[in-house]
Residue frames relative to the residue before (quaternion, step in Angstrom):
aa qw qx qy qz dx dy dz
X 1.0000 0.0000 0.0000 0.0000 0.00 0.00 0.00
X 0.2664 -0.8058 0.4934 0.1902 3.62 -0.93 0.52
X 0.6672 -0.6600 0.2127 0.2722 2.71 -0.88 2.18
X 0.6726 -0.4364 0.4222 0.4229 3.68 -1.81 0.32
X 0.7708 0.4069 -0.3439 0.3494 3.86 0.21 -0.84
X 0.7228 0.3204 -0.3750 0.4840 3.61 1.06 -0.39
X 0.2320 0.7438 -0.4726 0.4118 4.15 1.15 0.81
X 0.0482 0.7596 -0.6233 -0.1792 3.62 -0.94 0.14
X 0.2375 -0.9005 0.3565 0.0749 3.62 0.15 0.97
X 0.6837 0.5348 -0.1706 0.4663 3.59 1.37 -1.68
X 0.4229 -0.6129 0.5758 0.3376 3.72 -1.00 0.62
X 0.7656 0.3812 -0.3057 0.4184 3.64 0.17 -0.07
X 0.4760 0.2806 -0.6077 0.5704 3.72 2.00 0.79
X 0.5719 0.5021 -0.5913 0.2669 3.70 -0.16 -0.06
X 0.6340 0.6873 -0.2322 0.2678 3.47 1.24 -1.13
X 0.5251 0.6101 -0.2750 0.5257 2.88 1.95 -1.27
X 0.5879 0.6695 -0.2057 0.4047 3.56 0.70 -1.49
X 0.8345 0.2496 -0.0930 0.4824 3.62 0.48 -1.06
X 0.3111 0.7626 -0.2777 0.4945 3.24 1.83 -0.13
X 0.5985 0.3653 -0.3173 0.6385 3.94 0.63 -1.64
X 0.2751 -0.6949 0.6599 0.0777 4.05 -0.14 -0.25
X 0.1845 0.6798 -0.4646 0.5366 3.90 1.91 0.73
X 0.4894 0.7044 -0.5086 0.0754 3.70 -0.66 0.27
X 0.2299 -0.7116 0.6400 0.1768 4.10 -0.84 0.51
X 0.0162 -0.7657 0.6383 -0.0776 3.53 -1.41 0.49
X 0.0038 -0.7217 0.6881 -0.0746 3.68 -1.33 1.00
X 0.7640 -0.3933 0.2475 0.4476 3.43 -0.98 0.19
X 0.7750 0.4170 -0.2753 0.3869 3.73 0.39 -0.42
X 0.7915 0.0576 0.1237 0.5957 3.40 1.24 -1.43
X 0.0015 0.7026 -0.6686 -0.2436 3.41 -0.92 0.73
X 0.4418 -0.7078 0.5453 0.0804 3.66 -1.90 1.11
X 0.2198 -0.8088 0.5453 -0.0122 4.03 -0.53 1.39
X 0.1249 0.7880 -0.6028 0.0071 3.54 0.18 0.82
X 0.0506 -0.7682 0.6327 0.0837 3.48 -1.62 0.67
X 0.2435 -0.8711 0.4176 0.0863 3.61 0.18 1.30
X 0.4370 -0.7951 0.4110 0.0895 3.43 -1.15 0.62
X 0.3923 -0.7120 0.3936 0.4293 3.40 -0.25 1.16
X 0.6098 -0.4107 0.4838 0.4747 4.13 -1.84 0.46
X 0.7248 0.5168 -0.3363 0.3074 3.73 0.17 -0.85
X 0.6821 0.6134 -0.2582 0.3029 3.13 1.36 -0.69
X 0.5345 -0.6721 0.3585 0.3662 3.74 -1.02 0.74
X 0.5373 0.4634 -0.3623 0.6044 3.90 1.41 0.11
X 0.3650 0.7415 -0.5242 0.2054 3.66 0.76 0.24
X 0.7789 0.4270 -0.2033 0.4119 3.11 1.02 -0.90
X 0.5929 0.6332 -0.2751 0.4145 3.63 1.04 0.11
X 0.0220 0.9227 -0.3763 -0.0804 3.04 -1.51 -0.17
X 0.0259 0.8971 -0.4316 0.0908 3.74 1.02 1.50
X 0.3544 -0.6418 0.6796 0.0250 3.18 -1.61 1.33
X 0.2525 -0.6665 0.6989 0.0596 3.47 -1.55 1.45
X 0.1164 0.6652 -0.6909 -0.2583 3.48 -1.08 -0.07
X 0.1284 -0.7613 0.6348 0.0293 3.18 -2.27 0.29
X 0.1202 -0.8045 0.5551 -0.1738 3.28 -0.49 1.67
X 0.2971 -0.7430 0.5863 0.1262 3.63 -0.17 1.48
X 0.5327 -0.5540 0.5596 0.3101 3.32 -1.44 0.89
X 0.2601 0.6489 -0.4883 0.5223 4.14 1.40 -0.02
X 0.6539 0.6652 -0.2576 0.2521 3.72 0.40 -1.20
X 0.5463 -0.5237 0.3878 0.5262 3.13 0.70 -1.87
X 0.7537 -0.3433 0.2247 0.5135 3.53 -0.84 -0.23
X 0.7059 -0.5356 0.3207 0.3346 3.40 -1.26 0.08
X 0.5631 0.6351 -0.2434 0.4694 3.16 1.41 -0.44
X 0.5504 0.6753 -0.1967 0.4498 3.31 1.79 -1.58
X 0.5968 0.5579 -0.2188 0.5336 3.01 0.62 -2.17
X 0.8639 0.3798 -0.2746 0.1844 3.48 -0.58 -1.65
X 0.4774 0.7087 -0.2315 0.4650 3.46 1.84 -0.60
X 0.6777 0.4621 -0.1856 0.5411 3.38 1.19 -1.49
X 0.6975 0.3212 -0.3752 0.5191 4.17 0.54 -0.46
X 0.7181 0.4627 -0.3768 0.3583 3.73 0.59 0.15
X 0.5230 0.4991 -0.3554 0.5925 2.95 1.84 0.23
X 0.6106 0.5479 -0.3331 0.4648 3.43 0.82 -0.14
X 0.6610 0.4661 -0.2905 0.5113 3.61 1.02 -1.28
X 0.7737 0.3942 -0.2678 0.4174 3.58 0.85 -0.65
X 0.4111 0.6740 -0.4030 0.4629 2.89 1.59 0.17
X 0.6312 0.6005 -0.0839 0.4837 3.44 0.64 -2.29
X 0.5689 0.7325 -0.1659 0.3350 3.59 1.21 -1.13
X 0.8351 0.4710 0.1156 0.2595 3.01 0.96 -1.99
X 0.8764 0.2143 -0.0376 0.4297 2.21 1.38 -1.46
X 0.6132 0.3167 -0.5691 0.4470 2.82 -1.11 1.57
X 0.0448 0.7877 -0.5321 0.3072 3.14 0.55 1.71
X 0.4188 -0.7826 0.1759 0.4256 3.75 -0.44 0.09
X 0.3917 0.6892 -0.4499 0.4113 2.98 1.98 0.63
X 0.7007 0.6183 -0.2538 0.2495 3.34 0.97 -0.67
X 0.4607 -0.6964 0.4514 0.3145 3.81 -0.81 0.45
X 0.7572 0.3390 -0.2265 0.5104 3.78 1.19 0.12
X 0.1228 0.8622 -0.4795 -0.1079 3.58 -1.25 0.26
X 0.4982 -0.7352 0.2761 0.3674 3.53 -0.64 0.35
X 0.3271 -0.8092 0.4158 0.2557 3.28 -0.74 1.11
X 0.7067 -0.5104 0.3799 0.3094 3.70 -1.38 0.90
X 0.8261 0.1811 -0.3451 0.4070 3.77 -1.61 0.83
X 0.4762 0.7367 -0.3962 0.2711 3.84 0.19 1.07
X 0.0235 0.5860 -0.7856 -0.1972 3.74 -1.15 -0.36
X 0.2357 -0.4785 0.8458 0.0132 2.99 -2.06 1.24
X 0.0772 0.5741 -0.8147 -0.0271 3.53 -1.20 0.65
X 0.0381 -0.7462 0.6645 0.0100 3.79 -0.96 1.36
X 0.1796 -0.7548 0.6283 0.0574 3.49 -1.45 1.84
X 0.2925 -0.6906 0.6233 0.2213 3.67 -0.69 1.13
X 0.4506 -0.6371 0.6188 0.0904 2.92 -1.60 1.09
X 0.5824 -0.6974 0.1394 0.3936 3.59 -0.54 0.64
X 0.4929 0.7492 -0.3242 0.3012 2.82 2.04 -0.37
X 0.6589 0.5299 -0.3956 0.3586 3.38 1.33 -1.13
X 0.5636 0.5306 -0.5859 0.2399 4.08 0.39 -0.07
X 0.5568 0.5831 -0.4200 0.4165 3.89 1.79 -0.64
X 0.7622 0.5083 -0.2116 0.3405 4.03 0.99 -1.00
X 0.5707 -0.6441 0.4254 0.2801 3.23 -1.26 1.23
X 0.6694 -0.4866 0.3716 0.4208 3.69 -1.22 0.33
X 0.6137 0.4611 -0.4852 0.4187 3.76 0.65 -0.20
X 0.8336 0.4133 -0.2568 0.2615 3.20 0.50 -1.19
X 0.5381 0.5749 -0.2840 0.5471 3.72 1.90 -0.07
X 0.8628 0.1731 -0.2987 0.3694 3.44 1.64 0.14
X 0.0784 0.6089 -0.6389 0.4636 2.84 2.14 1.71
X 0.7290 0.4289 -0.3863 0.3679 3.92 0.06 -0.99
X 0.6285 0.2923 -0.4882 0.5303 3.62 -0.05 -0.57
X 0.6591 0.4637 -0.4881 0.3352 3.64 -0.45 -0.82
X 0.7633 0.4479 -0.2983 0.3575 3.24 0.92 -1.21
X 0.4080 0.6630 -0.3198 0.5401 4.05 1.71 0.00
X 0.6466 0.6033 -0.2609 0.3870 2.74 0.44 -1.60
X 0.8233 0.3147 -0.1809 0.4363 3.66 0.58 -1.14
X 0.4601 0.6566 -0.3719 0.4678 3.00 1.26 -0.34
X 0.6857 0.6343 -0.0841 0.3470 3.46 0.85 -1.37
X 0.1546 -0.7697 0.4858 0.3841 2.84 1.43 -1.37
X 0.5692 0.4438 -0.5907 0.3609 4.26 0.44 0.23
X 0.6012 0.4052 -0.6100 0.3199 4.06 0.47 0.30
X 0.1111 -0.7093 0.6548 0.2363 3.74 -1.03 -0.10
X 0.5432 -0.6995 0.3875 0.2558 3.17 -1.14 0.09
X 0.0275 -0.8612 0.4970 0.1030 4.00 -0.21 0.38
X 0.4865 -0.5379 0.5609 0.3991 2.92 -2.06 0.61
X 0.5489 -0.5859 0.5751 0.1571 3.02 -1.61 1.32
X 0.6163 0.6669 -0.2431 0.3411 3.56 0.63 0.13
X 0.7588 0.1197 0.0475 0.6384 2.88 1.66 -1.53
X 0.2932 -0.8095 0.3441 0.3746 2.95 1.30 -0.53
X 0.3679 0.6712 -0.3532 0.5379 3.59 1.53 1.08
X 0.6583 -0.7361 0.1536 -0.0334 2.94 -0.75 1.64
X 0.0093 0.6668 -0.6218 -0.4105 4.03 0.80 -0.48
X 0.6512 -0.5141 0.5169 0.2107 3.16 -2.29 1.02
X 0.5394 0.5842 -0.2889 0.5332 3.59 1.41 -0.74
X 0.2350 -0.7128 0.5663 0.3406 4.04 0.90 -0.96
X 0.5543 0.4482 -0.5756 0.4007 3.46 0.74 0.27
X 0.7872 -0.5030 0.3245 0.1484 2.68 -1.90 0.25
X 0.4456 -0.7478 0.4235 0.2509 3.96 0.08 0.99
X 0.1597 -0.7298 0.6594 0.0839 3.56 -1.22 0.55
X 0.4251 -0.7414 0.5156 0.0617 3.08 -0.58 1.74
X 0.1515 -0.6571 0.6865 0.2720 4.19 -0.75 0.29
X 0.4869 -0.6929 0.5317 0.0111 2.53 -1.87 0.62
């Protein structure tokens, strides 16, 4: 489950979120990011909203799709992984109706695939699990 501090919970943070009017979209999910200034005392953080219209599917549908997301949001940036999320953001993800038909890979090719679009995924060395300052991706020697 993904922890209380990196939750958005209040109708007036999502508001903020959809407010910047900043948003990417693909067939499954569209992605709301609202970045934080360096100076700011939320600089260092980072909480994810999700939002599934009752347009979607049943409650059961709906509820199935934001727990794939949270465990999605959750994961990644483990230190197995080749991506992480960078610090000072809200993510408010809306599932498209398609995502209640799509399997868990392919609903977290899209966010991943937002995500970069967006700029909150960065790339990591897969090794350490430690970023280039550039966010591109590091070339390991051999």
């Amino acid at each position: 489950m993904l922890p209380k501090p990196n939750r958005l919970a209040r109708r007036r943070d999502f508001a903020a979120v959809y407010g910047r009017k900043k948003s990417w979209a693909n067939p499954l999910l569209v992605l709301h990011v609202r970045w934080y200034a360096k100076e700011s005392a939320d600089a260092e953080t980072r909480r994810f909203g999700f939002s599934v219209s009752k347009k979607v599917g049943k409650a059961h549908d709906r509820n199935g799709v934001k727990r794939r997301l949270r465990e999605l949001c959750r994961l990644v940036g483990n230190p197995s992984d080749t991506e992480a999320w960078r610090q000072g953001f809200d993510a408010v993800f809306v599932a498209r109706s398609e995502s209640v038909r799509s399997t868990y890979a392919e609903l977290e090719n899209a966010a991943r695939e937002l995500g970069r679009r967006a700029g909150v995924l960065r790339a990591t060395d897969t090794a350490s699990g430690v970023s280039d300052k550039s966010g591109k991706e590091t070339e390991t020697g051999s």
